[in-house]
N, C-alpha and C positions, 0 to 999 in steps of 0.2 A: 288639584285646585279646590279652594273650599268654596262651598256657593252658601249663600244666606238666603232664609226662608224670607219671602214679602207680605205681610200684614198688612190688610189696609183697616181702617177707620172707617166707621160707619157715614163720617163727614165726608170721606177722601173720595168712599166709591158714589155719595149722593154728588158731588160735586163734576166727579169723571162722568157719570151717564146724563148731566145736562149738557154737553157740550156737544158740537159737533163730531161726525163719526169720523172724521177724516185726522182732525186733533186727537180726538182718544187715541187713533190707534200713533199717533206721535207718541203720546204719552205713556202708552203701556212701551212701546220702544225704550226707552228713554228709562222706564221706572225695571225694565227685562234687565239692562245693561249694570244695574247696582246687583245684582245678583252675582257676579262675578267677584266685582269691585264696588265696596259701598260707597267707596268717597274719590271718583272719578276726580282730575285736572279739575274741570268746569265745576265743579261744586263748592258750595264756599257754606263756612259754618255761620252757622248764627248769631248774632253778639250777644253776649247775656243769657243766653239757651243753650240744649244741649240738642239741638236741631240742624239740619245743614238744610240747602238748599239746591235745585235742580232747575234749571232753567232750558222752556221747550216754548221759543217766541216770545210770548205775551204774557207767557205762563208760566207758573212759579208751581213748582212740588215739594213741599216741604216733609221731610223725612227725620227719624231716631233710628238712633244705633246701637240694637245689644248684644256687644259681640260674644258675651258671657254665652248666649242662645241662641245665636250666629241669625237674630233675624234685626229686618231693617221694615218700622213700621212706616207707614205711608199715613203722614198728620192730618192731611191738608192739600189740596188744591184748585189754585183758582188765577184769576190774574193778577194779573201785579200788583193792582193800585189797592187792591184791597185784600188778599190773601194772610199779610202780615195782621191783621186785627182781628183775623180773623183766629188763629193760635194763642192758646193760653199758657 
């Protein structure tokens, strides 16, 4: 089984240590589980980007995939309403 290395963003992990600790560890769950499999059922790509997306609630993880380097970098996360403005 190949597993991919996870990268995060200097945004991704400021945005994972404001949240409550019971969410993170949803989250780290959730972001453990692309190591396996980068583009799980539940995940949908991004329109216009080369980004997908991870849904944990409220909460939105947005992610890239280089499979040339077998890692999966972690962009972004936040809620919903506003997560998306927040990627460039």
């Amino acid at each position: 089984m190949i597993k991919y290395e996870i990268v995060f963003s200097a945004r991704a992990e400021k945005s994972i240590k404001a949240l409550p600790e019971k969410l993170q560890a949803r989250i780290h769950g959730a972001i453990a589980t692309l190591e396996g499999n980068p583009i799980p059922p539940v995940a949908r790509k991004l329109i216009g980007r080369d980004t997908y997306r991870l849904r944990v609630s409220d909460y939105r993880i947005i992610y890239s995939i280089q499979k040339n380097i077998l890692t999966i970098e972690i962009v972004s996360v936040g809620h919903r309403r506003d997560v998306y403005r927040k990627i460039n």
